[in-house]
C-alpha positions in Angstrom: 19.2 -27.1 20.6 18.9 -24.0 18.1 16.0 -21.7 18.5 14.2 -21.4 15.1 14.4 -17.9 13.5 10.4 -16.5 13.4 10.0 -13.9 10.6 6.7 -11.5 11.4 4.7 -9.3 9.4 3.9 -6.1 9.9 0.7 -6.2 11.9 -2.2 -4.0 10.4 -2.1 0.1 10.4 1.6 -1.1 12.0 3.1 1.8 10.0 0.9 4.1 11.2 2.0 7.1 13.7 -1.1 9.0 13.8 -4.6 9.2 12.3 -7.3 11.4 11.8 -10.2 11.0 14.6 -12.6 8.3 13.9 -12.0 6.4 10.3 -11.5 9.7 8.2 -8.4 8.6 7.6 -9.6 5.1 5.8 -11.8 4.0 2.9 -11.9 0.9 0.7 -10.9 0.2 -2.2 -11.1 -2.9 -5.3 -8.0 -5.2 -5.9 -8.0 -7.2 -8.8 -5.6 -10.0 -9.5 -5.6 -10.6 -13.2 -2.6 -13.7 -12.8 -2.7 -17.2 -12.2 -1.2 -17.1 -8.5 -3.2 -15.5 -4.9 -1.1 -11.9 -4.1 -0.3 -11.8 -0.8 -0.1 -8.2 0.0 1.5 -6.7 3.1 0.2 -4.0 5.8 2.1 -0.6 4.7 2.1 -1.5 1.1 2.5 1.9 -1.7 -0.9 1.5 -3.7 -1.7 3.2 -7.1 -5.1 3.8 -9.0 -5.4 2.7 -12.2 -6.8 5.2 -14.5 -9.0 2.8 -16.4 -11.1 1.6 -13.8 -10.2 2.9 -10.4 -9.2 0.0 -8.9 -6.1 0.0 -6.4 -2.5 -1.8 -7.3 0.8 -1.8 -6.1 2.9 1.5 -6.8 5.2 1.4 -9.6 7.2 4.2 -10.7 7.8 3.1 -14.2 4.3 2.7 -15.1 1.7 4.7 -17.4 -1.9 3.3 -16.4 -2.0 5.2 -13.4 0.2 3.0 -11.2 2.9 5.3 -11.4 1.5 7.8 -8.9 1.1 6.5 -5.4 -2.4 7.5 -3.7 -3.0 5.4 -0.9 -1.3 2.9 1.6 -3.0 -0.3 2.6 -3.7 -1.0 5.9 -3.8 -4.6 6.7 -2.5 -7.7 4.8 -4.9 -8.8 2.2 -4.9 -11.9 -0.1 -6.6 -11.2 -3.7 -7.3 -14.6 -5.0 -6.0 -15.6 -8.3 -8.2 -14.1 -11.5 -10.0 -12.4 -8.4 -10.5 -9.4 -6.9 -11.3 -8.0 -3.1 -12.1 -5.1 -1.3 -9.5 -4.1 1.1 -8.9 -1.2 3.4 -6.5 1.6 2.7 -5.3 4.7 4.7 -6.0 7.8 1.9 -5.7 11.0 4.1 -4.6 13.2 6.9 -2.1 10.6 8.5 1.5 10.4 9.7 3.4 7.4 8.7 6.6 5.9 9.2 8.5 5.8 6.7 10.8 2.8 6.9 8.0 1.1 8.3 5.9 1.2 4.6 6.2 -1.7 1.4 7.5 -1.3 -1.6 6.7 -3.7 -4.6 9.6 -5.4 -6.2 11.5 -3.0 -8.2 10.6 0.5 -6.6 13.9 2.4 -6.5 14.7 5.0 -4.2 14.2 7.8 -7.0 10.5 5.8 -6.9 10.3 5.5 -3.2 11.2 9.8 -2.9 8.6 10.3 -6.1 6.0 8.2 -4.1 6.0 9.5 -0.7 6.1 13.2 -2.5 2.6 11.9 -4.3 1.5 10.8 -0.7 2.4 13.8 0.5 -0.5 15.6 -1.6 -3.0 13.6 -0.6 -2.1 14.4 2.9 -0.3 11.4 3.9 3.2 12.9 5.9 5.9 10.0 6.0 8.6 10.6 8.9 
């Protein structure tokens, strides 16, 4: 008998190696899902903030609404229902993070990925 293959997620904060004391380290943010299908977004996903309304989405270096500068990194899986929106919890400060550890949206390139973790950086999120 074969032993089926199990495929995990990363488990919430997961990609965290250290925070500040208490939940300084955290805040929520808004997700809005503007398509026709539920997002399911994982733990140690790059986040952006749209200039337009301040809302969070996922980093993309070729973008110009704001998207293209990486601010935050969300902490636990979250599911944004389609034409919806949710509030979800993201790690915005003062943390340590590992760096192979964090999620990239489809088409981040490693020019994307150095540019992002260099915006992180300034908002005092160190990736090792």
């Amino acid at each position: 008998m074969v032993s089926p293959v199990l495929n995990e997620r990363f488990y919430n904060g997961a990609f965290l190696v250290s925070e500040a004391n208490g939940t300084r380290s955290r805040d929520t943010v808004l997700m809005k899902n503007t398509g026709s299908t539920d997002l399911v977004l994982d733990a140690g996903l790059v986040l952006a903030t749209l200039t337009a309304d301040g809302s969070a989405v996922p980093f993309d270096n070729a973008g110009t609404d704001g998207s293209e500068t990486a601010t935050c990194i969300l902490y636990g899986q979250a599911i944004v229902p389609a034409g919806g929106e949710k509030r979800v919890t993201i790690v915005s400060r003062d943390a340590e993070v590992n760096a192979s550890e964090l999620v990239w949206a489809d088409g981040v390139d490693d020019a994307g990925k150095a540019a992002a973790l260099a915006d992180l950086l300034t908002q005092g999120i160190v990736a090792r």
